[in-house]
N, CA, C and O atoms as a DFTB+ gen file, in Angstrom:
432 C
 N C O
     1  1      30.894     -38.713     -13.288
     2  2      32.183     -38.721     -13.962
     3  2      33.218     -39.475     -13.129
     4  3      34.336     -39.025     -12.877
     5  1      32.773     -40.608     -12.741
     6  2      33.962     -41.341     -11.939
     7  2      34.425     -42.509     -12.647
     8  3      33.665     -43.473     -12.748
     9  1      35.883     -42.548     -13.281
    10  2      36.678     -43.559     -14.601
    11  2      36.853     -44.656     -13.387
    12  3      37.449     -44.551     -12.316
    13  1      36.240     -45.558     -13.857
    14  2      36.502     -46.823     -12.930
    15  2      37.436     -48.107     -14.009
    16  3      36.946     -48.405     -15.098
    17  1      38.573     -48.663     -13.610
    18  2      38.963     -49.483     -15.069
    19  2      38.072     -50.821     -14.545
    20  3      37.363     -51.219     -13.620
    21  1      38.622     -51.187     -15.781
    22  2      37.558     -52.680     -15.939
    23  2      38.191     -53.949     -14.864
    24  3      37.581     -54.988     -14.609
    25  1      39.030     -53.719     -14.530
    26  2      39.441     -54.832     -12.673
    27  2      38.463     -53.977     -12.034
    28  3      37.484     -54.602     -11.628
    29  1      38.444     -52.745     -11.829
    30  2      37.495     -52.221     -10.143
    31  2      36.157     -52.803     -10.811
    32  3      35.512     -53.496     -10.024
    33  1      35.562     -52.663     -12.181
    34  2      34.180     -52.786     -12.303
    35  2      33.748     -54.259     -12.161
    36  3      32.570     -54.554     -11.955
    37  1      34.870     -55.312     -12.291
    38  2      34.887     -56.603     -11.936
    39  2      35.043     -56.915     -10.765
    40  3      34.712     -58.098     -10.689
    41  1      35.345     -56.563      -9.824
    42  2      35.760     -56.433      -8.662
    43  2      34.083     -56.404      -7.865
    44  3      33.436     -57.089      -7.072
    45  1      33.907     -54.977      -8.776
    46  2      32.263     -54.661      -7.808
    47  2      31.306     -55.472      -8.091
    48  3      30.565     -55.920      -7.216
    49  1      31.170     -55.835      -9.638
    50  2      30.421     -56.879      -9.660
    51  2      30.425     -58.192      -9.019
    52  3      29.419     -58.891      -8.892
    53  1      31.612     -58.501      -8.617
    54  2      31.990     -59.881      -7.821
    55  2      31.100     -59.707      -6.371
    56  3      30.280     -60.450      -5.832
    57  1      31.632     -58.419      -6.011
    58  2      31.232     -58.073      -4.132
    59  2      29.865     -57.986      -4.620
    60  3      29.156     -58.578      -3.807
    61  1      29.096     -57.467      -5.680
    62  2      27.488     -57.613      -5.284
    63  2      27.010     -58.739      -5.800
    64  3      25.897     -59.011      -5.350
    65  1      27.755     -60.092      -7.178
    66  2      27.184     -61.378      -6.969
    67  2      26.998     -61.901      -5.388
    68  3      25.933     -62.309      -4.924
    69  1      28.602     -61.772      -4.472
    70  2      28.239     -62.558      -3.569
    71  2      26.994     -62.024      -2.248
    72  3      26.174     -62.665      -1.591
    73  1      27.312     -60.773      -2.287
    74  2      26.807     -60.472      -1.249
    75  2      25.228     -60.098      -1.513
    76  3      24.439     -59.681      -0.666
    77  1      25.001     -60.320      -2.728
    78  2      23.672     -60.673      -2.828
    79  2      22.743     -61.861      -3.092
    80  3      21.772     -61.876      -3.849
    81  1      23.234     -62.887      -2.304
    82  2      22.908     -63.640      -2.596
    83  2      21.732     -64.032      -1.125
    84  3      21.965     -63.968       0.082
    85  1      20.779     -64.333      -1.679
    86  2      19.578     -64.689      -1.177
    87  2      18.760     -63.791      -0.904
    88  3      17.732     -64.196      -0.362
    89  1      18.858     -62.446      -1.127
    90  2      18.608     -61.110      -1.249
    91  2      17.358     -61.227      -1.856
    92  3      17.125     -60.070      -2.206
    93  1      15.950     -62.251      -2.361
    94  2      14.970     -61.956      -2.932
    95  2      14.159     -62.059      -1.715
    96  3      13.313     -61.185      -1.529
    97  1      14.318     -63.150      -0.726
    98  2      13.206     -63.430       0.595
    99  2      13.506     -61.999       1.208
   100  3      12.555     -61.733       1.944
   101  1      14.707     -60.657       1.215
   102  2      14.170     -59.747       2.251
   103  2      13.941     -58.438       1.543
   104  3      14.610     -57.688       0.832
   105  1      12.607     -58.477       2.074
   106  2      12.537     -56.712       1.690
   107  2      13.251     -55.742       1.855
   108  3      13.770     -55.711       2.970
   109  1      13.629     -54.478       0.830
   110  2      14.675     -53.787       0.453
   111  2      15.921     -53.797       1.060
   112  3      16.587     -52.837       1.445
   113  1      16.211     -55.197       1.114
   114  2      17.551     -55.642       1.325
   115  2      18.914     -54.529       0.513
   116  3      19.828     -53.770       0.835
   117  1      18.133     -55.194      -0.894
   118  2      19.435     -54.162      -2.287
   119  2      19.943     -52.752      -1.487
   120  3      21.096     -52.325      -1.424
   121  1      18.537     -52.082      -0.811
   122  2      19.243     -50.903      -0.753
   123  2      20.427     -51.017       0.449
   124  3      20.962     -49.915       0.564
   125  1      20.921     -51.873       1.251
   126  2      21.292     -52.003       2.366
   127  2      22.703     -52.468       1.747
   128  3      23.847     -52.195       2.111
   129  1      22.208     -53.302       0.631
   130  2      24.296     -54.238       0.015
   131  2      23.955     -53.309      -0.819
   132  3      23.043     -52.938      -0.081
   133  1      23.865     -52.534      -1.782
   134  2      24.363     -51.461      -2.370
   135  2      24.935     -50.042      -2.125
   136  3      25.722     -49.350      -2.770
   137  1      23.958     -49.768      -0.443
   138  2      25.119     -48.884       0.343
   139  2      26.277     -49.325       0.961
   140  3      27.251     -48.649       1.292
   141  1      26.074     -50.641       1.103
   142  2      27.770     -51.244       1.842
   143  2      28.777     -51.234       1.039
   144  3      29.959     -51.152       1.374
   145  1      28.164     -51.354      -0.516
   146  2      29.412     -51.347      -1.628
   147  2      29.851     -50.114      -1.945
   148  3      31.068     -49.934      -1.994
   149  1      29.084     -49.199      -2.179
   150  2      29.377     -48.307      -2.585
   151  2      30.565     -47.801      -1.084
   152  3      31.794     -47.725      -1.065
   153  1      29.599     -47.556      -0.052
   154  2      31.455     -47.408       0.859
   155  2      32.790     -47.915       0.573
   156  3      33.925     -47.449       0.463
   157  1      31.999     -49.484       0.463
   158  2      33.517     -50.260       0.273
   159  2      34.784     -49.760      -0.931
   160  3      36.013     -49.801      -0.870
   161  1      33.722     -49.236      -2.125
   162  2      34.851     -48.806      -3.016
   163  2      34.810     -47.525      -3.281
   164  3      35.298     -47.073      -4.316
   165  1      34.066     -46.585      -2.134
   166  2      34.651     -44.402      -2.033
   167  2      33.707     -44.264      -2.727
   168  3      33.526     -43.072      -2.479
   169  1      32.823     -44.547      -3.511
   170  2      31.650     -44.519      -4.537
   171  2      30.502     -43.583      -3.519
   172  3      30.052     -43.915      -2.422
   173  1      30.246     -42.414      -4.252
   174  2      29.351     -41.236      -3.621
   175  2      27.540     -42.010      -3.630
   176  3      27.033     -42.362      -4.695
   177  1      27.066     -42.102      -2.767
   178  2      25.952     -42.530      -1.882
   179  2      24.529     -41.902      -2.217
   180  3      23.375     -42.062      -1.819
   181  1      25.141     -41.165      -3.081
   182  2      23.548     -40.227      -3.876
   183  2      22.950     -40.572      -4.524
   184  3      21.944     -39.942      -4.849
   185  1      23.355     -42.103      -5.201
   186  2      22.539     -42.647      -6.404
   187  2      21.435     -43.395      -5.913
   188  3      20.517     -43.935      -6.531
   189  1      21.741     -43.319      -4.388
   190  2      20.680     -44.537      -3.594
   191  2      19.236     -43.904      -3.664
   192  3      18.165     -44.503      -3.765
   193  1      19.433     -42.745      -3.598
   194  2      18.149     -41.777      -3.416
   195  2      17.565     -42.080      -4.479
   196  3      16.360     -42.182      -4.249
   197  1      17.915     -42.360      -5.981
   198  2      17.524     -42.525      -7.134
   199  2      16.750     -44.194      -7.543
   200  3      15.939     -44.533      -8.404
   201  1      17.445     -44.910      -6.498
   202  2      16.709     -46.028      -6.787
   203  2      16.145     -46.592      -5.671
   204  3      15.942     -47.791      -5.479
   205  1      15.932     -45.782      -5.032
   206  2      14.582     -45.640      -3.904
   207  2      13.486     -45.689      -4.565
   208  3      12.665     -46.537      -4.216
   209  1      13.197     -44.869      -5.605
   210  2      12.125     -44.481      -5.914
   211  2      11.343     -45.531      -6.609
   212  3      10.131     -45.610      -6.813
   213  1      12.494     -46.455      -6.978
   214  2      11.997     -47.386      -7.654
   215  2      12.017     -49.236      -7.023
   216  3      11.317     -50.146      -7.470
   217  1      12.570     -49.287      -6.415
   218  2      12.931     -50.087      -5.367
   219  2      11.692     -51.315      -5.061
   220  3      11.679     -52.542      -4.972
   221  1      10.951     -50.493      -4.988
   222  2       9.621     -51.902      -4.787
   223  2       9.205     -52.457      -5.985
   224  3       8.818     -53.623      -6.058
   225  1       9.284     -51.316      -7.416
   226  2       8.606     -52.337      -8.196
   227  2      10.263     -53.274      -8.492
   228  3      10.165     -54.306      -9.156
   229  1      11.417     -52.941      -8.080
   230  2      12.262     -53.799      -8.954
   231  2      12.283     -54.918      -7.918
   232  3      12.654     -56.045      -8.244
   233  1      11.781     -54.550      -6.322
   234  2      11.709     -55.877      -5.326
   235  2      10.468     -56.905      -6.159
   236  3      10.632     -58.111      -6.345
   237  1       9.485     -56.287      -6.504
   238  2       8.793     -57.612      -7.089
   239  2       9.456     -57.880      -8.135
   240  3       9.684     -59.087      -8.216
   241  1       9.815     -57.353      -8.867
   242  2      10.656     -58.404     -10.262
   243  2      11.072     -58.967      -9.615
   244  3      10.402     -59.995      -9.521
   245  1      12.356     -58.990      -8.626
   246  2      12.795     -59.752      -8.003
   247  2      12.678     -61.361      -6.793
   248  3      13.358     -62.260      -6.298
   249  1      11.414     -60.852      -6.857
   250  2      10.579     -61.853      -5.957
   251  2      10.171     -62.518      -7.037
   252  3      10.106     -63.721      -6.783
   253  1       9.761     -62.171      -8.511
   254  2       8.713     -63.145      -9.190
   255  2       9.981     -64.108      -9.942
   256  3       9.813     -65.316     -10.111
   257  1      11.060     -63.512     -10.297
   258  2      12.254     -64.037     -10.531
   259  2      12.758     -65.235      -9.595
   260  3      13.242     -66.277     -10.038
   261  1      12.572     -64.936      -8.204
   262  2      13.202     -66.227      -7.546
   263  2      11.803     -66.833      -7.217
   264  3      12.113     -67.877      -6.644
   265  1      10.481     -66.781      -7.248
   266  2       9.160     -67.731      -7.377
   267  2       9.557     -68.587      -8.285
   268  3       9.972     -69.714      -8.015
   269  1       9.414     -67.919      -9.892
   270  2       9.985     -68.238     -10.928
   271  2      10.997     -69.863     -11.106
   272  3      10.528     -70.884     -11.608
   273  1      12.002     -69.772     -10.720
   274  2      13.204     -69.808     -10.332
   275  2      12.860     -71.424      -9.910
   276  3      13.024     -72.428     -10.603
   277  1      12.174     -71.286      -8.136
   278  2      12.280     -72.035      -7.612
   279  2      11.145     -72.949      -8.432
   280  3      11.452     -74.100      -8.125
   281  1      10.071     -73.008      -9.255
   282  2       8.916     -73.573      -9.691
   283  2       9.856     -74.414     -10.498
   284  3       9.900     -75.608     -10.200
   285  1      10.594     -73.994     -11.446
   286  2      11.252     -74.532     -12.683
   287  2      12.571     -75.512     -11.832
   288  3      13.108     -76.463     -12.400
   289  1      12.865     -75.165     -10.706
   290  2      13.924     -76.232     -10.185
   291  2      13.290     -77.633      -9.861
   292  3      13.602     -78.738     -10.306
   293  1      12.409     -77.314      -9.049
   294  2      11.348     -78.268      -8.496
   295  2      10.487     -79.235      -9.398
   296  3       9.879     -80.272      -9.136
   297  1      10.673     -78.458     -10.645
   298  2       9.655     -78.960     -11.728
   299  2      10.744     -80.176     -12.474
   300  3      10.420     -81.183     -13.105
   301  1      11.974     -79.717     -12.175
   302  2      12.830     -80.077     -12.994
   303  2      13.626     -81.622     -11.795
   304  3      13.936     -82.757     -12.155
   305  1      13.707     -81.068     -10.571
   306  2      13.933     -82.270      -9.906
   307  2      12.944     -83.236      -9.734
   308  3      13.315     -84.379      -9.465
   309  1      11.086     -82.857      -9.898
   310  2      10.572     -84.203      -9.759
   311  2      10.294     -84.861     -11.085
   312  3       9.530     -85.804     -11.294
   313  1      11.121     -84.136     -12.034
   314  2      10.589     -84.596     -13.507
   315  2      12.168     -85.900     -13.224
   316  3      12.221     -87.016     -13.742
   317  1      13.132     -85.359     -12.393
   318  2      14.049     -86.489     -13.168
   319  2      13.958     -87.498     -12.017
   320  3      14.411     -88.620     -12.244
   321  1      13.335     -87.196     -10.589
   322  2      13.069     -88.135     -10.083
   323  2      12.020     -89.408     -10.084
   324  3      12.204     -90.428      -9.419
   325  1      10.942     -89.186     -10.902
   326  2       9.518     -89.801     -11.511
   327  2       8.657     -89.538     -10.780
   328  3       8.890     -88.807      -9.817
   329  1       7.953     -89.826     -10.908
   330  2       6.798     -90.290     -10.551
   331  2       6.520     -91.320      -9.016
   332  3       6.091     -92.474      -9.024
   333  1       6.926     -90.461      -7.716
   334  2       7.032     -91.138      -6.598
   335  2       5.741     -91.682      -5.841
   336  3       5.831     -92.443      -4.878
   337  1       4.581     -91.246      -6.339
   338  2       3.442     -90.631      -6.125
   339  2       2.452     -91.981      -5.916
   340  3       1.485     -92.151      -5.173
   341  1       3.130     -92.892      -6.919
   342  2       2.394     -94.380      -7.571
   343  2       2.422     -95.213      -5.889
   344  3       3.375     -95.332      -5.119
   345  1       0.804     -95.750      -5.720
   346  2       1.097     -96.669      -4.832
   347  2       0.249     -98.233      -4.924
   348  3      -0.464     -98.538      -5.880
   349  1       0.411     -98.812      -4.142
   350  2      -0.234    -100.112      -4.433
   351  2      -0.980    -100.608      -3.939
   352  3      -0.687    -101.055      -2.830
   353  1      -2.325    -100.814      -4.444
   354  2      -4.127    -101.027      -3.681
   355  2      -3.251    -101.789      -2.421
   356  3      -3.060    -100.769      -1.759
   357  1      -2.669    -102.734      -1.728
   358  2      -2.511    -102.634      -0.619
   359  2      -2.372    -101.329       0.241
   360  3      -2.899    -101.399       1.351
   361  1      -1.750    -100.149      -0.084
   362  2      -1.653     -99.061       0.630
   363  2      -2.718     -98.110       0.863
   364  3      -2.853     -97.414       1.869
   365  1      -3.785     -98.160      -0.602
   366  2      -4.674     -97.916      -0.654
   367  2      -5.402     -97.702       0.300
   368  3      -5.823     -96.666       0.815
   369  1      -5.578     -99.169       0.590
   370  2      -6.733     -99.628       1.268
   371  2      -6.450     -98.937       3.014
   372  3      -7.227     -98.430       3.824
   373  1      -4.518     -99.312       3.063
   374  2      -4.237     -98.693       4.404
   375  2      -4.805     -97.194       4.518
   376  3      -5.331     -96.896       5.591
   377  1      -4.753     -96.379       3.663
   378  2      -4.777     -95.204       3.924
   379  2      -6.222     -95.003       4.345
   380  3      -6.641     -94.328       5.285
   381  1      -6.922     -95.748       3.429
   382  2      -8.520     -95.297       2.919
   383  2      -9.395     -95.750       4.825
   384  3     -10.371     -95.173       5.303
   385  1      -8.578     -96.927       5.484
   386  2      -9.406     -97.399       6.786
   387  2      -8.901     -96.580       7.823
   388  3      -9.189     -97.052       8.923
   389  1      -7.944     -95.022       7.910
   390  2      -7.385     -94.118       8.915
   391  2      -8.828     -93.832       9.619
   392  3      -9.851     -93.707       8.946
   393  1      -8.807     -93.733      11.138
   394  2      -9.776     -92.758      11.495
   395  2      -9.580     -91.273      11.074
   396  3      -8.489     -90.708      11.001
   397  1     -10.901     -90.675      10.786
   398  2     -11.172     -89.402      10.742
   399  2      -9.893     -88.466      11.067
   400  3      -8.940     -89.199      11.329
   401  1      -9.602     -87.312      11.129
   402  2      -8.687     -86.441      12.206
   403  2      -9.276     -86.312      13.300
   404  3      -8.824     -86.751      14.357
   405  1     -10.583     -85.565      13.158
   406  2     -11.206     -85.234      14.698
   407  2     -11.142     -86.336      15.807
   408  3     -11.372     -85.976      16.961
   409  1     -10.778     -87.967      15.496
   410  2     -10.868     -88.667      16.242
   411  2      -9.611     -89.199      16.165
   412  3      -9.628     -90.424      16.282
   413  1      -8.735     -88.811      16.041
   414  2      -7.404     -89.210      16.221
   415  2      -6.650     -88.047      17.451
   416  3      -5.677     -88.199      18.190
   417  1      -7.602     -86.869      17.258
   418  2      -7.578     -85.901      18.508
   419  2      -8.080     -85.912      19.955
   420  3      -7.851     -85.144      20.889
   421  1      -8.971     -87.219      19.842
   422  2      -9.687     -87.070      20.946
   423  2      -9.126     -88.168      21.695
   424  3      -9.095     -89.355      21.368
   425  1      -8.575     -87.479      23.012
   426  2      -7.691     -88.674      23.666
   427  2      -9.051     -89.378      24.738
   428  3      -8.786     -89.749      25.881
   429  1     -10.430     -89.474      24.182
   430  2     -11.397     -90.124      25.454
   431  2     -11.470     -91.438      24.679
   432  3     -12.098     -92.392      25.139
């Protein structure tokens, strides 16, 4: 039963866009910026216990969301960059006469 007006609920949503940001690479990060917020605005600390419980499966949504994410950016920057990939039987041929690895290791 806590009346929050619609500036504080904008407010909180602002402090957890920013401060969650990059929050998918660490494990149960959320629970760490969702106890900092809740201090920040007197907000009682008991609800954390509640989404503990659930916390890992919403960390993988969250992980498959920014996998997700990053596939479709990547997909989308080499689609507008082309096709870099193309090379020309002169290079070919450079690549194709490299020694081996194992003998590019051997300093005898």
């Amino acid at each position: 039963n806590i009346d929050l007006s619609f500036s504080q609920q904008a407010l909180i949503l602002f402090t957890l866009m920013i401060t969650s940001k990059g929050i998918a690479g660490v494990s149960r990060a959320s629970i760490v910026v969702i106890a900092s917020t809740l201090a920040m605005f007197q907000l009682p600390e008991a609800g954390i216990l509640l989404i503990l419980a659930i916390d890992q499966f919403l960390d993988m949504g969250r992980t498959a969301t920014n996998v997700i994410g990053n596939s479709i950016a990547t997909a989308v920057i080499a689609r507008t960059e082309g096709n870099k990939d193309e090379f020309t039987e002169q290079e070919g041929i450079m690549v194709n006469n490299l020694p081996p690895a194992n003998q590019l290791a051997d300093n005898s």
